[in-house]
GULOTI-625823 format. One record per residue (C-alpha): residue in three letters; x, y, z; residue number from 1. Coordinates in nm, 3 decimals, decimal comma. Example, Ala and Ser with C-alpha at 12.3 -4.5 7.8 and 13.67 -1.06 7.14 Angstrom:
2
[atom "ALA"; [1,230; -0,450; 0,780]; 1],
[atom "SER"; [1,367; -0,106; 0,714]; 2],
***
This chain:
149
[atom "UNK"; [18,160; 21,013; 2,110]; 1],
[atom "UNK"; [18,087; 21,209; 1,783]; 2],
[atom "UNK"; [17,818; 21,201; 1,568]; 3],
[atom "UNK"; [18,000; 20,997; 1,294]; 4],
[atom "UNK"; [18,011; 20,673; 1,527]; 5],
[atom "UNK"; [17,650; 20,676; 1,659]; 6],
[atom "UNK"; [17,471; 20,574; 1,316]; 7],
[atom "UNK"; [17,767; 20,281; 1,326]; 8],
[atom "UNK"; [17,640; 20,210; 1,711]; 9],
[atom "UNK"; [17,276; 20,237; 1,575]; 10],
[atom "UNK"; [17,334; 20,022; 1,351]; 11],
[atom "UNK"; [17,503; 19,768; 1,535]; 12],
[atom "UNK"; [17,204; 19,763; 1,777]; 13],
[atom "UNK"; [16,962; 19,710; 1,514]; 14],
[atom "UNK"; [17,185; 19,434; 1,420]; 15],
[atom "UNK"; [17,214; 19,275; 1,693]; 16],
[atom "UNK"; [16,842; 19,292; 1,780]; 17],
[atom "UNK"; [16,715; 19,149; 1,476]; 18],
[atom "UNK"; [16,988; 18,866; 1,542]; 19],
[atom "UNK"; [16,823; 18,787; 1,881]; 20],
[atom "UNK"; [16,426; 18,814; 1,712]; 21],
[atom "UNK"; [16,524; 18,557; 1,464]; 22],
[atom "UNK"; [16,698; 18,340; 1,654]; 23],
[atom "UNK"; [16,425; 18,362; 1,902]; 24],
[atom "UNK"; [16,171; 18,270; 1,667]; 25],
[atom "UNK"; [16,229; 17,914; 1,596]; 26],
[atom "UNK"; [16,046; 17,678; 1,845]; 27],
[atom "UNK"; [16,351; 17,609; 2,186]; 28],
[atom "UNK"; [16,285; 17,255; 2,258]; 29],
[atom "UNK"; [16,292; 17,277; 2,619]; 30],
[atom "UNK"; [16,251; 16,919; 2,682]; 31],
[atom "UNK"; [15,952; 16,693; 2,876]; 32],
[atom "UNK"; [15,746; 16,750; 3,158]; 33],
[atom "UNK"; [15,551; 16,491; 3,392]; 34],
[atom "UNK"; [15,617; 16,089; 3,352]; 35],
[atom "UNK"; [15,904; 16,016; 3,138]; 36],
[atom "UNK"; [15,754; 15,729; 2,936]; 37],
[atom "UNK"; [16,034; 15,431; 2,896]; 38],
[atom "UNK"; [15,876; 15,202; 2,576]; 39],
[atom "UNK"; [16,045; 14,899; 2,783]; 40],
[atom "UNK"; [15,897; 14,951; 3,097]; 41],
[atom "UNK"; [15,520; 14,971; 2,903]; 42],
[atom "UNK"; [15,611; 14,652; 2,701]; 43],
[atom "UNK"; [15,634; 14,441; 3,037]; 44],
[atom "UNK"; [15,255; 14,561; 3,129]; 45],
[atom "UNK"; [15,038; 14,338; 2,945]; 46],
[atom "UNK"; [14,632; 14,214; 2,983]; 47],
[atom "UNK"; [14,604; 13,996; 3,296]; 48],
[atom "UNK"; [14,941; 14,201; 3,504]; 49],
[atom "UNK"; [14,872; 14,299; 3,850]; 50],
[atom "UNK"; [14,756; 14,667; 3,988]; 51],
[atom "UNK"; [15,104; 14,614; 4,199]; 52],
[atom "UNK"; [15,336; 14,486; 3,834]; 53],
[atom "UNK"; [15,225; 14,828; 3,699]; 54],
[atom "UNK"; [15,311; 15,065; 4,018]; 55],
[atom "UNK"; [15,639; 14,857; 4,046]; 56],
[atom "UNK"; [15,744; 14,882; 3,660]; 57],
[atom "UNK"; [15,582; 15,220; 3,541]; 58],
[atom "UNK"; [15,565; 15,378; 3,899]; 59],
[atom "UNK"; [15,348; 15,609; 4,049]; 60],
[atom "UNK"; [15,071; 15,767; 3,840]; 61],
[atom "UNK"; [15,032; 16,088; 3,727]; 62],
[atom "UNK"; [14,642; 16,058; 3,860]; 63],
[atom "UNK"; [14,399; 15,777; 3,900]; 64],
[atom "UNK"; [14,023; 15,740; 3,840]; 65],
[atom "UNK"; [13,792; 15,509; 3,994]; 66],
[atom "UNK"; [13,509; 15,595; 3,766]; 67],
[atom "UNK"; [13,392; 15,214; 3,589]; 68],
[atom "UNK"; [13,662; 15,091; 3,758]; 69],
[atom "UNK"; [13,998; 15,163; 3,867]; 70],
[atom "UNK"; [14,270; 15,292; 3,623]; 71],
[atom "UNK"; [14,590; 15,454; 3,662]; 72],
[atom "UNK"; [14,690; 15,739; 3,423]; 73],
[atom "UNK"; [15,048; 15,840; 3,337]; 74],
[atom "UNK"; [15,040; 16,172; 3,145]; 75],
[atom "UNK"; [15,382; 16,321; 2,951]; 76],
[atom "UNK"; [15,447; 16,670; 2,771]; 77],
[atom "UNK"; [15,694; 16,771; 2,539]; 78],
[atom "UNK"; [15,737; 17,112; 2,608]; 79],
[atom "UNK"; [15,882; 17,447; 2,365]; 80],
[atom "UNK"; [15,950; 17,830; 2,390]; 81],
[atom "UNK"; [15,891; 17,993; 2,103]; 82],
[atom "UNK"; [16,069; 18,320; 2,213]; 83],
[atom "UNK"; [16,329; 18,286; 2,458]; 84],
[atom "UNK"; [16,142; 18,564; 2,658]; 85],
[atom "UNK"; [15,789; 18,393; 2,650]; 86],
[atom "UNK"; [15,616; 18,097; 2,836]; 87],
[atom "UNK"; [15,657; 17,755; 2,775]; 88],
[atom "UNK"; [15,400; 17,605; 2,525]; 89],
[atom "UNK"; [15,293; 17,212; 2,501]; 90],
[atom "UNK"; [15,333; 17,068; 2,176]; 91],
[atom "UNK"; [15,302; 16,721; 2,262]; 92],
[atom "UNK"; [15,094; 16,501; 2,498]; 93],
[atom "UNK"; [15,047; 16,146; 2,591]; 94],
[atom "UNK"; [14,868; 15,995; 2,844]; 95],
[atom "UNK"; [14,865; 15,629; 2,901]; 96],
[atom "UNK"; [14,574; 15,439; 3,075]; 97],
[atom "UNK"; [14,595; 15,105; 3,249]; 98],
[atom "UNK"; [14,228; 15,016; 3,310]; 99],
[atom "UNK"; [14,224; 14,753; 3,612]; 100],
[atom "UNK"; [13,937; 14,493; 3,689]; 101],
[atom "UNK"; [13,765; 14,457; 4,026]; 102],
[atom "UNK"; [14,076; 14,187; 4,119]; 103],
[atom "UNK"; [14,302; 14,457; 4,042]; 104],
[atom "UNK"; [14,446; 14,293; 3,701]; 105],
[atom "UNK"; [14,463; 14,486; 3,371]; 106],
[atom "UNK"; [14,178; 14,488; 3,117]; 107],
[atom "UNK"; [14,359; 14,717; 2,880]; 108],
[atom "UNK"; [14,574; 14,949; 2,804]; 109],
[atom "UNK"; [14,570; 15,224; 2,612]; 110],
[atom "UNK"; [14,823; 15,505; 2,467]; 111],
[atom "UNK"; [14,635; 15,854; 2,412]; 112],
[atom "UNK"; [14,741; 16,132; 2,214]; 113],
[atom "UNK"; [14,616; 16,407; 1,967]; 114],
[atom "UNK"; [14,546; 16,264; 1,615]; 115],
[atom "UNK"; [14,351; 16,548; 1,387]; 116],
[atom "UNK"; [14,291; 16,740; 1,688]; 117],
[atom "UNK"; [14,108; 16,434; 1,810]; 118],
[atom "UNK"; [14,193; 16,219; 2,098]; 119],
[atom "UNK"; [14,327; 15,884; 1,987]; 120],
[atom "UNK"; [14,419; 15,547; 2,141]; 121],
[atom "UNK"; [14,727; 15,470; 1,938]; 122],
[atom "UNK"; [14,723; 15,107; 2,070]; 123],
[atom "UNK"; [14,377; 15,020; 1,954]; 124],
[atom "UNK"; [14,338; 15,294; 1,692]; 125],
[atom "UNK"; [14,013; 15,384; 1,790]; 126],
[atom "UNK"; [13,902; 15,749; 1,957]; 127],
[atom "UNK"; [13,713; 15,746; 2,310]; 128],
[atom "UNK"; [13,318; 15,770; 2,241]; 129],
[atom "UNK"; [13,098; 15,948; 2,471]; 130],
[atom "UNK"; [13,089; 15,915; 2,871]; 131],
[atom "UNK"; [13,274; 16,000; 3,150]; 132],
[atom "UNK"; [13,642; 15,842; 3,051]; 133],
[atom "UNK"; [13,571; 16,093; 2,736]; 134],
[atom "UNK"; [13,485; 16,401; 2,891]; 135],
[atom "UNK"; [13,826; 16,320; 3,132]; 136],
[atom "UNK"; [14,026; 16,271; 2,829]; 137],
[atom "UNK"; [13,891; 16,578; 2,665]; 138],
[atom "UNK"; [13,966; 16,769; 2,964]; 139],
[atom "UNK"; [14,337; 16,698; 2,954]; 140],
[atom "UNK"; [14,372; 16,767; 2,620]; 141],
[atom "UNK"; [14,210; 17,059; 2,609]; 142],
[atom "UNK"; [14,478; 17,233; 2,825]; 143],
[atom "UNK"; [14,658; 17,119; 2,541]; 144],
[atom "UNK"; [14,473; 17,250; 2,276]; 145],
[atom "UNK"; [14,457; 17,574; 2,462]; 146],
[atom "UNK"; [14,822; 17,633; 2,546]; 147],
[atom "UNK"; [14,950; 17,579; 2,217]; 148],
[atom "UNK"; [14,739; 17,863; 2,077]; 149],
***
């Protein structure tokens, strides 16, 4: 090799380097994580359906609560890299909540997500207020928060 070709090969490394930064760069969708939400299978889970109508249309949850009452929670992530050679990052998250009575029918249901940086119920349009279904909430979405940084 002489010295004439190596500023060419230089330069073709530099080249091809910057090509993989920038390309890099832009968000990789990488696709979704958890419970795959089908907007069907929630549309057949209204007020009044059984504990046993949800489990057989949504499936199992992602976690439950008993705290004021049973309620099943099915949590979803879309996931991105922003460089091919770093870790995954969350940039979305839902969690839906079927809230069940002491018969085991649903009171409500509701669709979290992040709205503002806030969590929000995009079925009633309202955000949680204080208690313990807040604080749980809050505690999901702050992984969120904190892996997006």
């Amino acid at each position: 090799m002489t010295m004439r070709t190596l500023p060419g090969l230089a330069g073709a490394t530099a080249i091809a380097a910057l090509l993989l930064v920038t390309t890099g760069c832009a968000d990789q969708s990488i696709g979704q994580r958890g419970y795959v939400i089908d907007e069907k299978a929630l549309a057949q889970i209204k007020v009044g359906s059984s504990a046993e109508q949800v489990l057989l249309v949504m499936g199992t949850p992602s976690t439950t609560s008993t705290v004021g009452g049973q309620t099943y929670y099915y949590i979803s992530q879309k996931v991105s890299r922003p460089i091919l050679a770093l870790n995954d990052r969350i940039t979305d998250q839902r969690v839906i909540a079927f809230y069940l009575d002491d018969k085991n029918r649903v009171t409500r249901v509701a669709d979290y997500g992040l709205k503002d940086g806030v969590v929000f119920d995009f079925i009633s349009r309202t955000t949680p207020t204080g208690g313990q279904e807040a604080s749980f909430l809050g505690g999901i979405f702050r992984r969120l928060g904190a892996s997006a940084v």
